[in-house]
TORLUMPA-162374 format. One line per field, with one value per residue: x, y, z of N, C-alpha, C in turn; chain; residue in three letters. Coordinates in Angstrom, 2 decimals. Example, Ala and Ser with C-alpha at 12.3 -4.5 7.8 and 13.67 -1.06 7.14 Angstrom:
2
n.X = [13.19 12.85] .
n.Y = [-5.69 -2.25] .
n.Z = [7.80 7.08] .
ca.X = [12.30 13.67] .
ca.Y = [-4.50 -1.06] .
ca.Z = [7.80 7.14] .
c.X = [13.20 12.90] .
c.Y = [-3.30 0.03] .
c.Z = [7.80 7.87] .
chaine = [A A] .
residu = [Ala Ser] .
***
This chain:
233
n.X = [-0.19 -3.50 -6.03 -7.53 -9.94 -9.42 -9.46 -9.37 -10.29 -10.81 -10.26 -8.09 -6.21 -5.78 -2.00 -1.06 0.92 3.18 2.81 2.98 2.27 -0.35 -2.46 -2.81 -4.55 -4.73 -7.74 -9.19 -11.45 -14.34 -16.60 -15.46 -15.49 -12.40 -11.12 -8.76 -6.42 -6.28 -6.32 -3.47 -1.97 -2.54 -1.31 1.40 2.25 2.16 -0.11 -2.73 -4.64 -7.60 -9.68 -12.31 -11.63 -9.10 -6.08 -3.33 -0.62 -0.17 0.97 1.35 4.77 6.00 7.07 7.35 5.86 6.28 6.47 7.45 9.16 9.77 11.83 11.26 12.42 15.04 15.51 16.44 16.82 17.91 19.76 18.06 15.60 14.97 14.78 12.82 10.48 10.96 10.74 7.71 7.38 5.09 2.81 -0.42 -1.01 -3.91 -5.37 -7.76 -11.10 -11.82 -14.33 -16.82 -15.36 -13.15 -13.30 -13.66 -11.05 -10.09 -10.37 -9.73 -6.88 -6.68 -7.76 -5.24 -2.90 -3.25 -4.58 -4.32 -4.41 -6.08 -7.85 -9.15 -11.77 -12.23 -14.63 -17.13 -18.01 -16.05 -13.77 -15.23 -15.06 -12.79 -11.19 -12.48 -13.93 -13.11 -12.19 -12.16 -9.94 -8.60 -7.72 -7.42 -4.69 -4.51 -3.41 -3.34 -3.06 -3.47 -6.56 -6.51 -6.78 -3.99 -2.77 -3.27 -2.73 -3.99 -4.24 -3.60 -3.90 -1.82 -1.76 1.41 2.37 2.17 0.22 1.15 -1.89 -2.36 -1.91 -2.69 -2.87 -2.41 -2.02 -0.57 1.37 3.22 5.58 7.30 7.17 5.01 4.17 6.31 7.14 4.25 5.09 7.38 5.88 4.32 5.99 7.42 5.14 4.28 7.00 6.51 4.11 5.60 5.63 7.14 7.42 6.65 4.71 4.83 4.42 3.75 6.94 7.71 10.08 11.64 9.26 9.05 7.19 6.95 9.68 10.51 10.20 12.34 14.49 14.29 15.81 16.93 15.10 13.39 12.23 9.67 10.59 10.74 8.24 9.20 10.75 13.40 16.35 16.73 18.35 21.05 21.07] .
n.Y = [19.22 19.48 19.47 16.42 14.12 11.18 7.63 4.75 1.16 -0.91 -3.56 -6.04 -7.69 -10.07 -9.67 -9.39 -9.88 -11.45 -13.52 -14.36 -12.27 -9.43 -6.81 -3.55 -0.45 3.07 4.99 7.17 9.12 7.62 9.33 11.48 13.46 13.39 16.36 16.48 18.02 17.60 14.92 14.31 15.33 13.63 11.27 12.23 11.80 9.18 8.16 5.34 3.61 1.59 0.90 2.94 3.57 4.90 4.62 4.39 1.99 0.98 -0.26 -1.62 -1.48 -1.92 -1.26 -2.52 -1.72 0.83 3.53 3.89 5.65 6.41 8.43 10.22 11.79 11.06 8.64 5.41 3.60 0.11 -2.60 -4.99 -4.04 -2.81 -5.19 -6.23 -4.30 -4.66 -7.32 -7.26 -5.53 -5.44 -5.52 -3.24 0.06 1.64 4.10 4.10 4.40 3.28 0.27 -2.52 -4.47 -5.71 -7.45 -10.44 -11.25 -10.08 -12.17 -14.45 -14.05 -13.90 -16.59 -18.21 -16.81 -16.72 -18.11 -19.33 -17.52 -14.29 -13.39 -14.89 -17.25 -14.90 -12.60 -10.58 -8.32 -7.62 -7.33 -5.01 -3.09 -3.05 -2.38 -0.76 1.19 4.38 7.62 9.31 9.33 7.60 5.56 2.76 1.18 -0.42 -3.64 -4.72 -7.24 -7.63 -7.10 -8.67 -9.26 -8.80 -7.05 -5.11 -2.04 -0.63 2.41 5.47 9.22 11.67 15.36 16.03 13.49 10.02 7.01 3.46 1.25 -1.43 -4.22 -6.52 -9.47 -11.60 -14.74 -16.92 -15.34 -15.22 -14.95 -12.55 -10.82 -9.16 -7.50 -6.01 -4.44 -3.11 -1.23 0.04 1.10 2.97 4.61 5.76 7.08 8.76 10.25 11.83 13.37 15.17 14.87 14.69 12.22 8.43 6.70 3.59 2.55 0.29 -0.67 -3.61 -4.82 -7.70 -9.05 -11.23 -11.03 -8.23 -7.62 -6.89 -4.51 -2.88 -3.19 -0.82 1.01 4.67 5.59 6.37 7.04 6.84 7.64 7.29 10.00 11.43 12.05 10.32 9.40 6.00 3.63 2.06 -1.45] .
n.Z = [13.26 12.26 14.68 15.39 16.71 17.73 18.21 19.85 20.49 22.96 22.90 21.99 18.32 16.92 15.51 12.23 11.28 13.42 14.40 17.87 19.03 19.50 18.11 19.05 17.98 16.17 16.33 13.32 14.28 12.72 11.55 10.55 7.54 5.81 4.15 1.11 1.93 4.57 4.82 3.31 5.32 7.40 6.41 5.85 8.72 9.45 9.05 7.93 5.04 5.35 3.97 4.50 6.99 8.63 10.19 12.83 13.85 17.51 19.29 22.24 23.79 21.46 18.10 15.74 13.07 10.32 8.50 5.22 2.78 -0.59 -2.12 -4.69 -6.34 -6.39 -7.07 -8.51 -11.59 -11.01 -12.70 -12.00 -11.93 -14.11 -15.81 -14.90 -15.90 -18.19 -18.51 -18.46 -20.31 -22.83 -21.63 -20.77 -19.24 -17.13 -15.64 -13.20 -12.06 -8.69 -8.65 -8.62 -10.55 -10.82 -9.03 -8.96 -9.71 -7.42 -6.19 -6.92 -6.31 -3.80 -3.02 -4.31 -3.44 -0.55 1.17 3.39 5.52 7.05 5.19 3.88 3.31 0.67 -0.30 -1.70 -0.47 1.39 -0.22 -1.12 0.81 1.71 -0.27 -2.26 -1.22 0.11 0.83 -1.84 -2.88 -3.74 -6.28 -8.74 -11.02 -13.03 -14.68 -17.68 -20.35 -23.87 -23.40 -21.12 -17.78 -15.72 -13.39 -10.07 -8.74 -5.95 -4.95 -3.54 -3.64 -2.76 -1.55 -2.07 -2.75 -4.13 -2.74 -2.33 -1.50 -2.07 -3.42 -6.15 -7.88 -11.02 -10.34 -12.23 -13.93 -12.07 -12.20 -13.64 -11.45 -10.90 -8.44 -8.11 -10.40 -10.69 -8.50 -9.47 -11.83 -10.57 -9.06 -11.56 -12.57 -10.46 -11.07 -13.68 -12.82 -11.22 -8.42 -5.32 -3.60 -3.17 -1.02 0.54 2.11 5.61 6.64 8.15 10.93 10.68 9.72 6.94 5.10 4.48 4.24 1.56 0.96 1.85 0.19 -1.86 -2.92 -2.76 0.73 2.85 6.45 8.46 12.04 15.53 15.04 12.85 9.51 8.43 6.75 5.42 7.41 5.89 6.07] .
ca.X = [-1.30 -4.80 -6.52 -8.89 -10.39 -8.68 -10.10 -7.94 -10.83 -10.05 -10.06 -6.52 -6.56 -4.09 -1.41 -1.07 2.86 3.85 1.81 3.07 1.65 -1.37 -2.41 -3.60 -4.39 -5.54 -8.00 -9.55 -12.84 -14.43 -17.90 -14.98 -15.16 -11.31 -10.58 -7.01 -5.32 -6.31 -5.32 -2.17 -1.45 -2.70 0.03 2.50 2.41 2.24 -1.51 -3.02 -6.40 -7.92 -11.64 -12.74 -11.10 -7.81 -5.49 -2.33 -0.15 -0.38 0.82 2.63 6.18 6.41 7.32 8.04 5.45 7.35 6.02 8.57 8.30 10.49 12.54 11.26 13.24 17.00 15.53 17.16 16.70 18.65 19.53 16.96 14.30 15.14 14.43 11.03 9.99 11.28 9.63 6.45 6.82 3.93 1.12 -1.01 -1.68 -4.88 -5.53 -9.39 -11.62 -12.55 -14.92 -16.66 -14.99 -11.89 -13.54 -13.01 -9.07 -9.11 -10.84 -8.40 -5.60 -6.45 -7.68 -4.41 -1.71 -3.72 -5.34 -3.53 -4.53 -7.14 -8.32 -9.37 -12.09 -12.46 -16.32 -17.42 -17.95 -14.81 -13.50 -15.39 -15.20 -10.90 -9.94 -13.55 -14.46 -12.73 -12.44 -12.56 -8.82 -7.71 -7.64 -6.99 -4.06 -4.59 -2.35 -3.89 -2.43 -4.57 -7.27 -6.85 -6.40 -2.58 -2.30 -3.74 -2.21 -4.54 -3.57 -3.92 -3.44 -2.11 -0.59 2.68 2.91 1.05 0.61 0.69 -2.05 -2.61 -1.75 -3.12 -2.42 -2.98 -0.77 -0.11 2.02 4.14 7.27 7.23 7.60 3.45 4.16 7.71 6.50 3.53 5.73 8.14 5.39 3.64 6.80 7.63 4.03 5.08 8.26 6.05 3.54 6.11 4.95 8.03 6.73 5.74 4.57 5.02 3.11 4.69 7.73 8.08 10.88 11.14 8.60 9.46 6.24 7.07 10.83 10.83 10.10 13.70 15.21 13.72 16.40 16.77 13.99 12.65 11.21 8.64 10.80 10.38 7.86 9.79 11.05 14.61 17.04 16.31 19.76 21.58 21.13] .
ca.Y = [18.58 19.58 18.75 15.22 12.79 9.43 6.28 3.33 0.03 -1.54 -4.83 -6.24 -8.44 -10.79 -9.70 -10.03 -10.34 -11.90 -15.16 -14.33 -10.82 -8.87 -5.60 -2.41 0.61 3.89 5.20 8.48 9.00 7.29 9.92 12.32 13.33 14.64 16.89 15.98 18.65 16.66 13.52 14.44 15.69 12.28 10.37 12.54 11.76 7.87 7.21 4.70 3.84 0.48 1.26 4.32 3.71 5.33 4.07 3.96 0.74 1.73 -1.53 -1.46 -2.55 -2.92 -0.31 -2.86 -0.98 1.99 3.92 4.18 6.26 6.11 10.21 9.81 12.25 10.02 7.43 5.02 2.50 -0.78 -3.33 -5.92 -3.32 -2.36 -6.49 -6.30 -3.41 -5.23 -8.58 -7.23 -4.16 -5.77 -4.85 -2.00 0.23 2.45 4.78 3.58 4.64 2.10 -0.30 -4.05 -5.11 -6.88 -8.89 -11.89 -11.10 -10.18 -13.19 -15.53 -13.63 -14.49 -17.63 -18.89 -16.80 -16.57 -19.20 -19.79 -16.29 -13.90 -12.58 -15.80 -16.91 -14.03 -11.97 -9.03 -7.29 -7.27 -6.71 -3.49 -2.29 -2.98 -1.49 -0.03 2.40 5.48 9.07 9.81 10.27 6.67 5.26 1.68 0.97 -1.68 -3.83 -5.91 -8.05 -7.83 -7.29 -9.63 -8.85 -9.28 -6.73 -4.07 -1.61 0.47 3.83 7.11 10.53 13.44 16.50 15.26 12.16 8.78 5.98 2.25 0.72 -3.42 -5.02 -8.27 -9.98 -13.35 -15.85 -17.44 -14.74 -14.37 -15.08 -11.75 -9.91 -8.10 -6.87 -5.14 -3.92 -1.97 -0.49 0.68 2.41 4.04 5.48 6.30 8.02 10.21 11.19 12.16 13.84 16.10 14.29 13.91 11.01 7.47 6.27 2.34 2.12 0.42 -1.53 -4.35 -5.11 -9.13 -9.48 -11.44 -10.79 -6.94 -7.28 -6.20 -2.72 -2.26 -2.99 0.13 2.28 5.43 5.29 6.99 5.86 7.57 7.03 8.83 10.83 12.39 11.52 10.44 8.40 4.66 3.71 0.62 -2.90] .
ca.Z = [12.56 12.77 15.96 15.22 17.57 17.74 18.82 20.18 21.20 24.11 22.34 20.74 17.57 16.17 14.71 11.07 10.91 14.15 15.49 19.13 19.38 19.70 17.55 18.63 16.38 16.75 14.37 13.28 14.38 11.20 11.39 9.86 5.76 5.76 2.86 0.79 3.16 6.26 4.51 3.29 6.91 8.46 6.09 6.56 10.12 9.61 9.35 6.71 5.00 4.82 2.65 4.89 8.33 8.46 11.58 12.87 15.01 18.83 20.04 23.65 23.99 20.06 17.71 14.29 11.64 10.57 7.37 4.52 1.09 -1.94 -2.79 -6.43 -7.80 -6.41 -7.64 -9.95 -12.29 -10.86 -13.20 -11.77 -11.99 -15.76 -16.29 -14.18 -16.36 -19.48 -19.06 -18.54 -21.05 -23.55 -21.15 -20.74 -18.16 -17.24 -14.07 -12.97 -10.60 -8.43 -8.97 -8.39 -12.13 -10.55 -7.31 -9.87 -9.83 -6.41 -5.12 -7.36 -5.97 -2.44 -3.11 -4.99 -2.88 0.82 1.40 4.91 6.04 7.68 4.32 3.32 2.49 -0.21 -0.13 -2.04 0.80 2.17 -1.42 -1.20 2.24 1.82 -1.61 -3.15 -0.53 0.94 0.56 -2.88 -3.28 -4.59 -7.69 -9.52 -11.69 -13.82 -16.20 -18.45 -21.94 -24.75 -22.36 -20.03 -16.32 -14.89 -12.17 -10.15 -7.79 -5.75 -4.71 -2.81 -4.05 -2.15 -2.71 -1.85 -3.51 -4.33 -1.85 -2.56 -0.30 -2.03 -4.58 -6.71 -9.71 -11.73 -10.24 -13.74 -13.89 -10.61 -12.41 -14.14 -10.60 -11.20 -7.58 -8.28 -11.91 -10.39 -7.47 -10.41 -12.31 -9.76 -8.93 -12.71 -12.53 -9.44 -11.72 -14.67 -12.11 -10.76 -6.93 -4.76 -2.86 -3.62 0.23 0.17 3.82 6.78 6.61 9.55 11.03 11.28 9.01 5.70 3.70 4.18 4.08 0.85 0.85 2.34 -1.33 -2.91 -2.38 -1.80 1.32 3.87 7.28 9.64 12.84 16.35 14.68 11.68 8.08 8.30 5.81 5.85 7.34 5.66 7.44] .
c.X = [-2.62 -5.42 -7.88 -8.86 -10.09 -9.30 -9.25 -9.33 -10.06 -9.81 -8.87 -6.95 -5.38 -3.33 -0.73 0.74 3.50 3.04 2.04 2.27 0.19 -1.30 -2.92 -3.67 -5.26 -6.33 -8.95 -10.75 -13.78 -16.12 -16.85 -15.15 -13.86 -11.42 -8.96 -6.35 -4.96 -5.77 -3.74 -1.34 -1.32 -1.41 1.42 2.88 2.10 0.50 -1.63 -4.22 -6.45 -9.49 -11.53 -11.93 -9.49 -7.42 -3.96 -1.75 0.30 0.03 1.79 3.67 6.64 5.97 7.45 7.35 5.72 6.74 7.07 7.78 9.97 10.59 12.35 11.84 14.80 16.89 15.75 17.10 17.77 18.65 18.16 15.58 14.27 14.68 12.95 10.39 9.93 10.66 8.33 6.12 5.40 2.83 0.77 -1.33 -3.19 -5.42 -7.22 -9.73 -12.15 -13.60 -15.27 -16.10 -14.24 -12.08 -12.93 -11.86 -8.74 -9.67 -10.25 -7.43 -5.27 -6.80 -6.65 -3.17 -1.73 -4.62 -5.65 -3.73 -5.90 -8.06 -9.34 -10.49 -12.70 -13.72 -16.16 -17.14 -16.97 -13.85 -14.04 -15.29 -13.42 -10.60 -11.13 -13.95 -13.12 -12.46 -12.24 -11.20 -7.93 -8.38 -6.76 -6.05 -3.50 -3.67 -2.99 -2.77 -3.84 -5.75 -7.61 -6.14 -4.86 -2.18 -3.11 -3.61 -3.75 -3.84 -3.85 -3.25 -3.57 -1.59 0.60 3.27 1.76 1.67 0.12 -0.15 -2.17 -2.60 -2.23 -3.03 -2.84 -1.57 -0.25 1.10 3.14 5.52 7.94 7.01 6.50 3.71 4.95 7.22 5.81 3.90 6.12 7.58 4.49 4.93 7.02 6.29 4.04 6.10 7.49 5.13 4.15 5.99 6.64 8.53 6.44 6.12 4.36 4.55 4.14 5.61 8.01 9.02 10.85 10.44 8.75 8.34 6.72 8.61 11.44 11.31 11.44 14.62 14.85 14.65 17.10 15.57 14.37 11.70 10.87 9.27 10.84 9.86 8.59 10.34 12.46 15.29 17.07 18.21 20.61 21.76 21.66] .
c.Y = [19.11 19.03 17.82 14.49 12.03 8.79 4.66 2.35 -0.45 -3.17 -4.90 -7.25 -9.42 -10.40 -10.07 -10.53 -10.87 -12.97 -14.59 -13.27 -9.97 -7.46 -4.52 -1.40 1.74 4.46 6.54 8.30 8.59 8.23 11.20 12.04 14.10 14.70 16.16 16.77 17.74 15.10 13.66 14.61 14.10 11.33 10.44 12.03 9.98 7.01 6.22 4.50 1.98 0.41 2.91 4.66 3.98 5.38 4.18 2.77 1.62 0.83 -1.53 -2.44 -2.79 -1.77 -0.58 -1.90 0.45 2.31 4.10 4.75 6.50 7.52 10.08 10.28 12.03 8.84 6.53 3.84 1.14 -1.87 -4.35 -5.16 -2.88 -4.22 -6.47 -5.81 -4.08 -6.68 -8.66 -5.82 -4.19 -5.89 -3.57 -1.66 1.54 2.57 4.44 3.82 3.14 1.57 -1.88 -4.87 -6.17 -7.82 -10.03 -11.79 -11.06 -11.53 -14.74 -15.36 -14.08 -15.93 -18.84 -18.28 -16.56 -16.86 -19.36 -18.52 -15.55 -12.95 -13.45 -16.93 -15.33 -13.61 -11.02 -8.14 -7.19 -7.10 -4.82 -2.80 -1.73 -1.88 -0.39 1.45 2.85 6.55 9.83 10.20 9.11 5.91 3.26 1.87 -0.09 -2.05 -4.93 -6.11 -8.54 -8.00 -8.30 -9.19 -9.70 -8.98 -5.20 -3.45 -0.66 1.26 4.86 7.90 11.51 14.28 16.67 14.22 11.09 7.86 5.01 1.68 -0.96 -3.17 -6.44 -8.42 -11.41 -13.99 -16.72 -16.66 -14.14 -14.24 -13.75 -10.65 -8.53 -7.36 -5.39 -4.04 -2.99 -1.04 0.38 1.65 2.97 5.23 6.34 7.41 9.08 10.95 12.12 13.66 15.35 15.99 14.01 12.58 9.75 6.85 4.80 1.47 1.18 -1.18 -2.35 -5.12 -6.89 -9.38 -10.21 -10.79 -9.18 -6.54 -6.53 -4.79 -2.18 -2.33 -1.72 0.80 3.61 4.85 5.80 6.44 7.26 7.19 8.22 10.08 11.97 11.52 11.55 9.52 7.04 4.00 2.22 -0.38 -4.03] .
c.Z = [13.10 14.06 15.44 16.44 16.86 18.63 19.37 20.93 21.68 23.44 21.10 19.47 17.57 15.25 13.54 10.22 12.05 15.24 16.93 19.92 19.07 19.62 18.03 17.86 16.69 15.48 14.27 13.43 12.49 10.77 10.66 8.56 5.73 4.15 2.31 1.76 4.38 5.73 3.89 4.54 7.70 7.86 6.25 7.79 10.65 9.65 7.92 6.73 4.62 4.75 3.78 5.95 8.26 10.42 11.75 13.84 15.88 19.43 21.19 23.42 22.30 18.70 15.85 13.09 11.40 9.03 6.92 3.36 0.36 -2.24 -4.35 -6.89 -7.27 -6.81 -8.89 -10.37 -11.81 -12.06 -13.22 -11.98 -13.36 -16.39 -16.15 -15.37 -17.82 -19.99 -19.27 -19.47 -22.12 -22.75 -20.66 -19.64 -18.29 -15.67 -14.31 -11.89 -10.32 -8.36 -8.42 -9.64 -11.75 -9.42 -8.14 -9.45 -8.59 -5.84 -5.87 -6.68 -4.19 -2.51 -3.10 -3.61 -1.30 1.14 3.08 5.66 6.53 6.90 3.40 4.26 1.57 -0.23 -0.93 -1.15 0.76 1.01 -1.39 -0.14 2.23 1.13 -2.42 -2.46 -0.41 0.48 -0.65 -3.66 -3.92 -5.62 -7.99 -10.63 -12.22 -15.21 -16.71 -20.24 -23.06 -23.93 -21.42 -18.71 -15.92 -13.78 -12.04 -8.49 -7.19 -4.72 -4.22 -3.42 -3.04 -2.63 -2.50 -2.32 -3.89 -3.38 -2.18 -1.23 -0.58 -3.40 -4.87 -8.12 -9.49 -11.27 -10.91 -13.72 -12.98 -11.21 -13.24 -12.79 -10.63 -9.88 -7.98 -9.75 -11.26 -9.21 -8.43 -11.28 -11.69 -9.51 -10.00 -13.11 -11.76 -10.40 -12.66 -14.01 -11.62 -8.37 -6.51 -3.93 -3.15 -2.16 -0.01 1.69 4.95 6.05 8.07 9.73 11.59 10.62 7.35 4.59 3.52 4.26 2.66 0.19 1.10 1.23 -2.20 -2.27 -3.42 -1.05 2.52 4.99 8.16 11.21 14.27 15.52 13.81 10.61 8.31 7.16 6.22 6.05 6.42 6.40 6.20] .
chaine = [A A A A A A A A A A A A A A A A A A A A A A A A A A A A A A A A A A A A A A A A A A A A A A A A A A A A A A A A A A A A A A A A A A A A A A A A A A A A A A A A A A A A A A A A A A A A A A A A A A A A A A A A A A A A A A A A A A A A A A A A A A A A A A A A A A A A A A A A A A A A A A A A A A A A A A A A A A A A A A A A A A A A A A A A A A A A A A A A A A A A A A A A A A A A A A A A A A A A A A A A A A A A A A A A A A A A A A A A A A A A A A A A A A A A A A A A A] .
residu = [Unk Unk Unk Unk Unk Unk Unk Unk Unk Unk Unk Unk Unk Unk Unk Unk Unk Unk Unk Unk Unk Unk Unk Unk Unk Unk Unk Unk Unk Unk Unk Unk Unk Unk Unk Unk Unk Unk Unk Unk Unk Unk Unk Unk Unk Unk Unk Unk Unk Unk Unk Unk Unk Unk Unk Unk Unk Unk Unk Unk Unk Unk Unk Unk Unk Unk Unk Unk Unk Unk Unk Unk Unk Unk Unk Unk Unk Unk Unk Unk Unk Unk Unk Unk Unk Unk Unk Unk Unk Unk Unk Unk Unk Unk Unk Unk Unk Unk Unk Unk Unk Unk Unk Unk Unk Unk Unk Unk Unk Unk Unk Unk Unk Unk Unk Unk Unk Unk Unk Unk Unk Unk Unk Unk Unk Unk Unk Unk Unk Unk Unk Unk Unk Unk Unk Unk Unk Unk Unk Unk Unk Unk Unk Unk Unk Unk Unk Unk Unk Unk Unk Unk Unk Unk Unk Unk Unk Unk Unk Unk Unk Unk Unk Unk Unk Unk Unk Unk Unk Unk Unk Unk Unk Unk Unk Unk Unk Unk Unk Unk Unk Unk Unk Unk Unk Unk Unk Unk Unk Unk Unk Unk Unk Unk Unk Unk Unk Unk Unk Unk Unk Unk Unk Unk Unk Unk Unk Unk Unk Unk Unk Unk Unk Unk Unk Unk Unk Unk Unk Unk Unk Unk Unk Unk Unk Unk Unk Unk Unk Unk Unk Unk Unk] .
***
């Protein structure tokens, strides 16, 4: 990988998936503008972006956040995912640069489903600092019904693949699986794309909110520093 300055503050936080524990994170000097090369490189190698600041987990003794990504082209339609796709086939999608259009949506979305959390209460700001800013390489993918807002993935582009970094939707709608749906066509957009990749960011072990990610299978995990087969548990 390119040679960058990394930054690790001496100050820990609270960890956002395990009450007992305390986060560190190392993070790319943020006075860098990387090109897509240098960001494709940094993901490859397990980094992530949250608005400009791109970091990875450094935390002593504790190894759980583990990057996973989805082999798009072994990937296969499961029954339950042919339903997802099917209950919500009557809405529209549209790739969007990002924007302040959806704060409304996202500041329902935390409101209604993270309340109890460290995201909450909801701001512009921190609407735009999270998902509005960073390096010019991600994109909004919005589903709306007869124009009305339902869901909206945002996304990184490299030249390797697409990476899911947050998702939000109308919680009217949870029962229609808006998370799973926009996993499914980001991926189906990699296929179309010709992208071998769809990066689905770290999977934690122990963690329920991010237990999911381990159902997408085929999958791939970032482990001792390399891409190996996500083994069956």
């Amino acid at each position: 990988m390119t040679k960058i300055t990394l930054l690790k503050p001496e100050q820990s936080h609270a960890c956002g998936y395990f009450s007992d524990r305390q986060s560190h994170s190392l993070y790319v000097d943020p006075r860098l503008e990387p090109a897509i090369e240098l960001l494709t490189q940094l993901n490859l190698n397990g980094f992530r972006r949250s608005g400009k600041l791109i970091y990875r987990p450094d935390c002593e003794g504790c190894n759980a956040c583990q990057p996973v990504r989805i082999p798009v082209r072994q990937f296969k339609l499961k029954k339950s995912y042919k339903r997802t796709l099917r209950n919500a086939r009557h809405w529209t999608l549209s790739v969007e640069m990002p924007s302040a259009a959806l704060y409304s949506d996202y500041a329902n979305y935390i409101s209604q489903r993270h309340a109890d959390g460290s995201m909450y209460p909801p701001s512009y700001d921190q609407y735009k600092e999270f998902l509005v800013d960073g390096h010019d390489n991600h994109r909004f993918l919005v589903a709306r019904e007869n124009g009305e807002f339902r869901a909206c993935l945002v996304f990184d582009l490299f030249l390797d693949g697409l990476s899911s970094v947050y998702c939000f939707f109308d919680p009217d709608y949870e029962t229609l699986s808006p998370g799973s749906f926009m996993i499914l066509k980001i991926t189906q957009i990699c296929q179309l794309m010709g992208l071998p990749w769809h990066y689905l960011g770290y999977w934690v072990e122990g963690s329920r909110k991010m237990e999911y990610k381990s159902r997408y299978r085929p999958l791939h995990i970032f482990k001792n520093d390399q891409w190996q087969p996500f083994e069956t548990r």
